[in-house]
N, C-alpha and C positions, 0 to 999 in steps of 0.2 A: 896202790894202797900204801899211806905211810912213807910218802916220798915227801918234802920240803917244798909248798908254795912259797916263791919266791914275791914277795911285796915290792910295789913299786915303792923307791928311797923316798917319794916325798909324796905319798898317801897319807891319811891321818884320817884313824877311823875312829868312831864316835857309835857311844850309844847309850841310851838312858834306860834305866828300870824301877820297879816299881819296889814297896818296904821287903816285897816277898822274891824279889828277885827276877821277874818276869820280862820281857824284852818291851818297850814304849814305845822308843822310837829309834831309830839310824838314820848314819849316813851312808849313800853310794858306795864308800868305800867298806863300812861294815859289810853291805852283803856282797862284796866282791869276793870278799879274803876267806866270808864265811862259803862260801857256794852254795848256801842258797837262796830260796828267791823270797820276795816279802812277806806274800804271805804264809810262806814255811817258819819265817821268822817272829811274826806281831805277836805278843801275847804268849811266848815261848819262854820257859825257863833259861837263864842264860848259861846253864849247866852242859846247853846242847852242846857247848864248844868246849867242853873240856877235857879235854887230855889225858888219856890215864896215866901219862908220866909226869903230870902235875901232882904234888903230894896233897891231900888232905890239911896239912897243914899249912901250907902256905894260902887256902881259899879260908880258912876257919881264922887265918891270922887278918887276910882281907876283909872279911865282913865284923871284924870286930874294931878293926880299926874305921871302918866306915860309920859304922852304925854309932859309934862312940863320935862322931861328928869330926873324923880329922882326914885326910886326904892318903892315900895310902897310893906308893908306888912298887912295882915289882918289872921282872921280864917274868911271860907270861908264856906256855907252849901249848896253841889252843888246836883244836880239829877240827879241819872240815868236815862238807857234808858227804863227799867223798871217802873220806877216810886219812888224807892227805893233811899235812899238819904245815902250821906256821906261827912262828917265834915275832913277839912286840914288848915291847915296854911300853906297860899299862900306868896311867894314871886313874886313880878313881875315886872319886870325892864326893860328900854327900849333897845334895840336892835341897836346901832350905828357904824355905816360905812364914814368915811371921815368927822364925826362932824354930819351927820345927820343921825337922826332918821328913822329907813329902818321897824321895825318891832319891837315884843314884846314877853318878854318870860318870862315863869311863872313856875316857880317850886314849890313843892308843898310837906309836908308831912303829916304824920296823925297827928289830934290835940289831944292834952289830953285831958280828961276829963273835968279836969278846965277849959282848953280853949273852952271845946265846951260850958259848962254850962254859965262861963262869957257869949260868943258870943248868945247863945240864950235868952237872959235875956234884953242884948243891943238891939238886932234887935227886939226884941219884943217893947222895950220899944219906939226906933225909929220909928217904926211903928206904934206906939200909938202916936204918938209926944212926949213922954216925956223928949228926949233924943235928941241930936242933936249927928253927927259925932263927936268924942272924936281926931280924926287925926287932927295934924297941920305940918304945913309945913316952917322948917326954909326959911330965906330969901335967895335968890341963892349966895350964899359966896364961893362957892367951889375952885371956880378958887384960889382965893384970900387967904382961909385961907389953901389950900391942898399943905404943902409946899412940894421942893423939896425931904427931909430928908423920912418924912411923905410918898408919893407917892412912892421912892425905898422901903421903910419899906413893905408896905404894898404889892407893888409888889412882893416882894420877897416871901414874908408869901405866897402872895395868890398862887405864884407858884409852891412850895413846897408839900403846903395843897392839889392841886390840882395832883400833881404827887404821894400822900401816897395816896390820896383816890382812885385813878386811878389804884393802887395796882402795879407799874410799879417794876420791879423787876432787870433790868439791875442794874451793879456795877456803870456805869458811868453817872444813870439818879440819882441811889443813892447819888452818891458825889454830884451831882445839887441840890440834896433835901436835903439836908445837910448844905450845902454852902447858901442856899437862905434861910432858917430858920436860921439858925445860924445870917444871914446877917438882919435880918428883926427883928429877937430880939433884936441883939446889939442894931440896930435904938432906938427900941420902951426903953430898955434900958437907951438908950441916955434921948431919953423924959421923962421916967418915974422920971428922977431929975429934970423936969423942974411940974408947976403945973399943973399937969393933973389929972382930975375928980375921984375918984377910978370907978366910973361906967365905962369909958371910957377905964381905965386899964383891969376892970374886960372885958370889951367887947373886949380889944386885946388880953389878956390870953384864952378867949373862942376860939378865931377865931386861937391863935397859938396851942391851941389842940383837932384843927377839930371840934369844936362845933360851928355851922355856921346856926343851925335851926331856932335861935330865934336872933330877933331885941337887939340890940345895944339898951338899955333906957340911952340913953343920948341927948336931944333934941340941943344940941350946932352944931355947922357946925361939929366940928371933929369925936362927933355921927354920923351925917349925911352919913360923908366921908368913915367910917369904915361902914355903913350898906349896904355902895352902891359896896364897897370891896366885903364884907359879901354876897351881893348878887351874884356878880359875882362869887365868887367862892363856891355859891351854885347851879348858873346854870350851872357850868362848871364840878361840881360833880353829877350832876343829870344826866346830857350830858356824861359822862361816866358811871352813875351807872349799866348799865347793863354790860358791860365790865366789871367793876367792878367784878360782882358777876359770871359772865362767868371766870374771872380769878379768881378769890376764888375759885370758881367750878373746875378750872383745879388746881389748886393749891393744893385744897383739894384729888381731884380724884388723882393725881400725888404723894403723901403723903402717901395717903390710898391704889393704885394699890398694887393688888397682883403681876404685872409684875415690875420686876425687868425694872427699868430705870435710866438714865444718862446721864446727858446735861454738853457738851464741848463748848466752842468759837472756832472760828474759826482754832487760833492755837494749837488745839486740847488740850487747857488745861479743867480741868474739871472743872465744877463749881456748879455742883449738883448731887445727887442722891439722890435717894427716901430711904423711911425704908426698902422696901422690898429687894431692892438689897444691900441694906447696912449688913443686914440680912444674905443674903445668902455669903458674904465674910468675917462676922464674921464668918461663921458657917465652910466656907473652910480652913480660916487664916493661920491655921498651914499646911495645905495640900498645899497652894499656897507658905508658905512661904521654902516651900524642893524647889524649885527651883527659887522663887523669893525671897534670902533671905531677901532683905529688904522692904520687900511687908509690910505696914502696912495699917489697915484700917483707921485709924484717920487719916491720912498723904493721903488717894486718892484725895479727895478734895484739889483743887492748884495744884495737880499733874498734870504729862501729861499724853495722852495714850501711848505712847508711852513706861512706864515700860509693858504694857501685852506681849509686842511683841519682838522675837527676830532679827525680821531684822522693826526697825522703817522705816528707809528711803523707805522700799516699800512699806510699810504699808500709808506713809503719801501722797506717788506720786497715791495711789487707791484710799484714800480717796479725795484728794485734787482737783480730777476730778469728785467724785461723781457730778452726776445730778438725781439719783432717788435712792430709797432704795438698798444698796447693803447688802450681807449677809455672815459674814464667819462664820465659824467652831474653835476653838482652843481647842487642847488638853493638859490640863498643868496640869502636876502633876497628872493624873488619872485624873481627871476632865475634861468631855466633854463640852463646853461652847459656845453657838451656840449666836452669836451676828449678830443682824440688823442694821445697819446704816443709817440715816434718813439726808440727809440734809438740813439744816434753809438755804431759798435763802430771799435775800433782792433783790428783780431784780434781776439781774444778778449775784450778788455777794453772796457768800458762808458767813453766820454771824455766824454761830455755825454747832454742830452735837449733833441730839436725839439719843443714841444707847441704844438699845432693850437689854438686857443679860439674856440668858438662858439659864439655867444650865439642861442640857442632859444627867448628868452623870446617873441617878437613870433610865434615859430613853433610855438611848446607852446602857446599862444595862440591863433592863427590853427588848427593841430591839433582844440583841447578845440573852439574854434568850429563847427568844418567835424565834427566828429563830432558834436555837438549837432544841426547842419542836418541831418548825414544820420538819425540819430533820427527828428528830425521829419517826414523824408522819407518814412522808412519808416512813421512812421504816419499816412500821408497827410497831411501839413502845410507845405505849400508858401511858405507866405507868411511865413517866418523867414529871417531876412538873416545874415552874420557882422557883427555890428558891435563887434567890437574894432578899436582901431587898430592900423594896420598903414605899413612903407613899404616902399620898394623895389621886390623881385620880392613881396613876401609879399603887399602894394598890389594887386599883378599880380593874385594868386590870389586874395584877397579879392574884387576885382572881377570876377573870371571867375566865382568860383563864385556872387556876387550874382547875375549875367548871365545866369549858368544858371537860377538858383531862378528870378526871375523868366521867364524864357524858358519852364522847366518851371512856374512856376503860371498863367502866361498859357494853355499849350496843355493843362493839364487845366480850365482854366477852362471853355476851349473846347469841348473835351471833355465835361464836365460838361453844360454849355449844349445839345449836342447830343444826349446821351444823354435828359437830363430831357425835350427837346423829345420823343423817339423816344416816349420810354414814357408820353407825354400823348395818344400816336399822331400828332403832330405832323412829317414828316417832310420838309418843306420845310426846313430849316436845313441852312447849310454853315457850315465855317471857314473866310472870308474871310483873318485876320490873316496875316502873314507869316513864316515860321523855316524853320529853316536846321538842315542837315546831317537829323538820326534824327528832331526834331521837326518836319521838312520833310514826312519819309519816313511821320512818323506824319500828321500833317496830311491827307496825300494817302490815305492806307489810310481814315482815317476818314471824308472826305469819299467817297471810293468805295465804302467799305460804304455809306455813307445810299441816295447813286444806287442799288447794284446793291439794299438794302432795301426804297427804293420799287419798281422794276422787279419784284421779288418780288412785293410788297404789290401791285400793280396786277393780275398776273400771276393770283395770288392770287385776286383780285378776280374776274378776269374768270371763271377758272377754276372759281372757287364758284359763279358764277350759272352758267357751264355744266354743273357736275356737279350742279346745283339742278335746271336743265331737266332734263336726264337722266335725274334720279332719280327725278321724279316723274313722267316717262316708261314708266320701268323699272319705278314701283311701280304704273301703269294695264294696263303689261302683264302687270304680274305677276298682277295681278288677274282679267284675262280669261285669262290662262293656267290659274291656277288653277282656275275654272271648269271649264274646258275639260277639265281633267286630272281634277274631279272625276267631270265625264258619262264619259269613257272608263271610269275605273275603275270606273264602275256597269256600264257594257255590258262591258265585260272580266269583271264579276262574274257576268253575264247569262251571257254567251257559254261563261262558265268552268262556268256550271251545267246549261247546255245541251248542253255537249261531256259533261259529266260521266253527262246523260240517256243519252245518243247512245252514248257507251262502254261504258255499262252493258248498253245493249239489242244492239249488236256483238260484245260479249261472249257475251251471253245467244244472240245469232244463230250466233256461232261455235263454242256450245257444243253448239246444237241441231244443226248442219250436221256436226259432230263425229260426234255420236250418228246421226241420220240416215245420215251415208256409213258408220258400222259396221253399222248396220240394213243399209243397201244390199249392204254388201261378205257380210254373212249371208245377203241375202236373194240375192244372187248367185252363192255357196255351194252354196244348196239348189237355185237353179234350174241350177247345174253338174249338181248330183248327180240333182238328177230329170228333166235332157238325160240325164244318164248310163245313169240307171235305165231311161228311156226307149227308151235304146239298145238297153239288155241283153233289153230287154222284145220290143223291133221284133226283135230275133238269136232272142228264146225263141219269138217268134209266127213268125218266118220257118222257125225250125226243125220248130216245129207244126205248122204248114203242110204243112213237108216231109215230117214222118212222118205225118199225116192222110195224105195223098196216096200215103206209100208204104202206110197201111194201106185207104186205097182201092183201091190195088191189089192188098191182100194179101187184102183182103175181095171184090173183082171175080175174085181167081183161087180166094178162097173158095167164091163162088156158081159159078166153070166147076167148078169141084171137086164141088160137091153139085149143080149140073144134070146132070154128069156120070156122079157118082156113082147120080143118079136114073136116070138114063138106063138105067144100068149093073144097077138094083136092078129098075128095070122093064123090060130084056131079061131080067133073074135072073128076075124072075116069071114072063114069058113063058114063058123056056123053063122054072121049075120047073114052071108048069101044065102044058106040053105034057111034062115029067116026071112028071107025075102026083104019084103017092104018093112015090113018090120023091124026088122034086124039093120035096113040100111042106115038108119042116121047110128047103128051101132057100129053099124062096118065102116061107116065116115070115121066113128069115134076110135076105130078099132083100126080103120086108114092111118090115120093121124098120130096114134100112140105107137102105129108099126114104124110112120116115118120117123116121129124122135127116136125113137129106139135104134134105127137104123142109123140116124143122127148121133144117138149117144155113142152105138156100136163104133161109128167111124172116128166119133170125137174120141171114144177112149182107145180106137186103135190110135190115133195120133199120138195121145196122150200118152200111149203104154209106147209107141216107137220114142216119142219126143224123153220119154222117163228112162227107158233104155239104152238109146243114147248119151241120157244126162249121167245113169248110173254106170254107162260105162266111160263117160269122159270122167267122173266122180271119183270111179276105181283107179282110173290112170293117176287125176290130180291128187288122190290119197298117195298112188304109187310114190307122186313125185315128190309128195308133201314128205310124207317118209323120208325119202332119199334123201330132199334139201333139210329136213331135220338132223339126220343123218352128217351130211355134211357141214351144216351150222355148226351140231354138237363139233365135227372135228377141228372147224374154223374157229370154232369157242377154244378148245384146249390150244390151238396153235398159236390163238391170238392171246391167251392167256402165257402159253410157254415166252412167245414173246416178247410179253410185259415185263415176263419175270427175271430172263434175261438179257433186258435192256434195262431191267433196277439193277438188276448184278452188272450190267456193264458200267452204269450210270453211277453206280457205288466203286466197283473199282476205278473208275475213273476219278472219283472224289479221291479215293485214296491215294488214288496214283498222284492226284495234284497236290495230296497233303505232302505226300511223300518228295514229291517234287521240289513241292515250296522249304521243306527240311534242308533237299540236299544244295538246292539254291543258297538257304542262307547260312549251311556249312558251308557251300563254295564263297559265297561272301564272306564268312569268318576267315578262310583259309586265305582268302584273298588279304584281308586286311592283316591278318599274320604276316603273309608275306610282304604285302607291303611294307609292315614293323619288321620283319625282318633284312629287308631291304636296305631299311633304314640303318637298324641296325648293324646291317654287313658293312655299309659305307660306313656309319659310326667306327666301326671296329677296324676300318682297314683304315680310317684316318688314325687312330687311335694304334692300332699297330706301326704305323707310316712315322708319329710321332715317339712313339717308343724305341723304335730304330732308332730317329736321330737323336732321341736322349740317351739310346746306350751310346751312339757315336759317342756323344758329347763325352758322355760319363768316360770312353773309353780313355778319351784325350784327356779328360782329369788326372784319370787314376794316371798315367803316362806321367802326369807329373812329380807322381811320389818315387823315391828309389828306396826301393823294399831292398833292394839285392835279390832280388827272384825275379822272375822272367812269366806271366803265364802261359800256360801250353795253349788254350783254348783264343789268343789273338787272330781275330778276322777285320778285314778290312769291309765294314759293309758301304755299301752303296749308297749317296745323299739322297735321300727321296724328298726332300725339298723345294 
């Protein structure tokens, strides 16, 4: 707080305000000193900066001198926005438009030492009352004593002044600032033979070489008239000093570019260029001038572009239409020269041309080199360098891309080294050497291929002699398998011919047990029918029986009939005899009925023996009728058991033949397995037989890498070949 911002010596701060005092506009340098920023400051009383060890009267002597239309100088001790203070000598003059007074502007620079020490010794003592304002103010003469002569004079000066501090660099603002200094001297000139103050002189010798900071000490109206000059063309230097120094800045940047530049007018005459391109046509001169003989470097300037070029006229119809940067190429005399063309527009109108010149050659150069390398790159040729000369950045690239080839021929080298080692079967190599960044990267992949290569190869190794045992494992099993599979499928053949006997005769057994149960079920049929007949026979002999018996009885009442009738024939005789003659054709009749009778008698004894005999042959054939009934019925149930178990044989015989025919054409499946398997055992023992000799082989391969390991599991098998 309250400490001295120190002002840059050749700042020049500036700022306008309005009748009421209010901030309008700045410059740069106003809000630097002021601290702060723009919009703290637009439209802000310009009081913000005021110092409480500025007296009151010396702002009350300022605005009255303003406003009264005359230019008013002081040193000034203003405040920051900090609090921080810094000391200027203020110019500040009114601001007029059509005769009146519009606004106010104050330019401003650092005060010197003296000036601050004077200024704070006054305000001190004014503040103390010691001291009253030291300012006076001539009487208004200006009109009256500001003559004709006097007012060109100064114009001229002040125009002049105003276009050198402006840094204006055109040729035809130069003749203006020429002409009006020269014009403005003559005047002052003219006066200085008339009596004029030397202070007066000495203040238009300051003002004619730009020293315009300090007041005019001449208190006469023509003081007056020169400080009001003096101001104007200090606010009109302050109102350009940042342009100012933006063109210093380009001026100097322009000077100092490392890029070759060149500024033409319109009709393509030249009217500058920098050191560096001046530089680089010294440096070609003799190389430009093999075909530009009269190429000289002090004669470019005033020149036209037109010597670069062998056809101008189309050179100036491309230029003369530019509207934005165009760009060509020229090859002259070996020199590659690559030019930008910039056109200056005023509106519409073409005022000049900025052309950029680059000289290519070292880099068309460096170019054809580095696309040659890579050529050779590409056909695998590592060991080609750029060797054109080269400086600079171009030096840079040259050596980078040197750095590289060899960096890249080192690690194919390496590369190489290990590859040839591998396919000698040599696998013990690494790449020790050292690189960086993708060669680092590659480096490391190919040293860890080798590693995981041998790990393979050992693996490899081991793995062959175990798939070697294996195999010739696999081909002794196969062998006694095969065997083995041969004898099955002989007894499979056996068995298949045996079941085949076996079926044939279960057939033959089931066709016989067939036949036989239809025999049986016929022959149980007939012994139905002759139980049956049997039957009818036992009912016909029981019935014979029954009529013998009734005709026993018919023939026993036969024989009481003819006993009877005897009886009856021999009481007839009796009493015919004791009838005598009369009785005898009775006793004939009674003869005659004795003999039938006697006849019957003997007929029915026959009959009753012939029927007793019948009914006892009758009772025997019932006997026996019986009995063969008897035995039918059990030749029925035997011949029926029979039947039944010759369908039950006849049936499991079907079965037995289904079952047969099953295991037949499982033993034909089995057979045909085994014959596939047969097959396939010899498949497999060829198939093992060759897997032996390829782990041989394999063994002999691996044999050709040197891991530096040894496998444990090495056997020598056998060529089965």
């Amino acid at each position: 707080m309250d400490n001295e911002y120190q002002l840059d010596k050749d700042v020049v701060i500036l700022s306008t305000a309005d009748l009421a005092g209010n901030i309008v506009d700045f410059n740069k340098g106003f809000v630097e000193a002021s601290g702060f920023t723009e919009s703290e400051l637009k439209g802000k009383p310009h009081n913000i900066l005021r110092h409480p060890d500025m007296p009151k009267e010396a702002f009350k002597d300022l605005w009255q001198t303003i406003q009264s239309g005359k230019p008013w100088f002081g040193i000034v001790k203003n405040k920051r926005k900090n609090g921080d203070y810094y000391w200027v000598a203020a110019n500040a003059s009114p601001i007029c438009e059509n005769g009146k007074i519009t606004g106010y502007v104050s330019v401003r620079y650092p005060a010197t030492a003296e000036q601050k020490q004077t200024a704070s010794k006054l305000y001190a003592d004014i503040r103390a009352s010691k001291q009253k304002m030291p300012w006076t103010r001539p009487e208004s003469m200006l009109k009256r004593l500001f003559s004709t002569g006097v007012a060109i004079g100064m114009g001229l000066i002040a125009i002049g002044l105003l276009v050198v501090q402006t840094g204006f660099n055109s040729l035809t603002a130069l003749a203006l600032i020429l002409a009006a200094i020269s014009s403005g001297v003559m005047i002052f000139n003219q006066l200085r033979s008339q009596a004029i103050p030397e202070t007066l002189m000495g203040g238009i010798e300051d003002l004619a070489n730009g020293r315009f900071k300090e007041p005019i000490q001449d208190r006469s109206a023509w003081g007056f008239a020169l400080n009001m000059v003096r101001s104007r063309i200090a606010e009109l230097a302050a109102r350009n000093y940042d342009a100012l120094q933006a063109s210093q800045v380009l001026a100097t940047a322009f000077e100092a570019a490392s890029t070759n530049i060149m500024v033409a007018d319109e009709e393509f005459t030249i009217q500058q260029m920098n050191k560096s391109l001046k530089e680089m046509f010294v440096r070609n001169e003799a190389q430009l001038q093999q075909v530009l003989p009269n190429f000289s470097v002090e004669k470019i300037i005033g020149s036209n572009m037109d010597i670069f070029h062998k056809n101008p006229q189309h050179q100036r119809q491309v230029l003369s239409q530019l509207a934005k940067p165009w760009t060509a190429e020229l090859d002259v005399a070996g020199l590659v020269l690559s030019l930008t063309v910039v056109p200056i527009k005023h509106g519409e109108r073409t005022v000049g041309y900025v052309v950029e010149w680059l000289d290519r050659t070292e880099e068309a150069g460096i170019s054809r080199e580095i696309v040659r390398i890579m050529d050779k790159m590409q056909q695998g040729k590592y060991q080609h360098r750029v060797t054109v000369e080269a400086e600079g950045e171009l030096l840079v690239i040259k050596n980078a891309i040197n750095n590289s080839m060899e960096s890249l021929e080192s690690a194919m080298k390496d590369i190489t080294r290990i590859v040839v080692a591998q396919s000698q079967g040599d696998l013990r190599n690494q790449i020790t050497a050292d690189y960086h960044g993708e060669l680092r990267t590659l480096k490391e992949a190919v040293n860890t291929s080798a590693d995981k290569l041998v790990e393979v190869i050992v693996r490899a190794i081991e793995s062959s002699d175990i798939v070697s045992s294996a195999a010739h494992e696999v081909s002794s099993g196969s062998l006694s398998l095969s065997q083995r599979v041969q004898e099955q499928a002989a007894a499979l053949e056996q068995t298949s011919a045996t079941m085949d006997e076996m079926s044939s005769a279960v057939e033959n057994n089931t066709e016989n047990a067939h036949q036989t149960a239809k025999v049986a079920q016929e022959v149980q049929v007939q012994a139905s029918q002759g139980a049956a007949v049997m039957k009818q026979t036992i009912v016909a002999m029981n019935s014979i029986q029954e009529s013998s018996r009734k005709i026993f009885e018919i023939v026993g009442l036969i024989d009481g009939i003819a006993f009877q009738t005897n009886l009856l024939a021999l009481n007839a005789a009796v009493e015919a005899a004791r009838a005598g003659d009369e009785g005898r054709g009775f006793a004939v009749v009674a003869g005659e009925v004795r003999a039938l009778a006697q006849k019957s008698a003997a007929a029915a004894k026959d009959i009753k023996e012939l029927i007793d005999e019948s009914v006892s042959r009758i009772d025997d054939g019932t006997k026996l009728a019986s009995q063969s009934e008897k035995v039918l019925q059990g030749i029925n149930q035997s011949v029926h058991s029979v039947t039944e178990m010759v369908s039950q044989i006849a049936q499991a015989s079907a079965e037995q033949f289904e079952g047969i025919k099953q295991v037949h054409l499982a033993i034909n499946q089995i057979d045909s397995a085994t014959q596939q398997n047969a097959a396939l055992v010899e498949e497999t023992s060829a198939s093992s037989e060759s897997l032996s000799e390829q782990a041989r082989l394999l063994q002999q391969d691996m044999a050709f890498f040197n891991t530096g390991e040894k496998s444990s599991l090495t056997k020598t098998l056998p060529d089965h070949s």
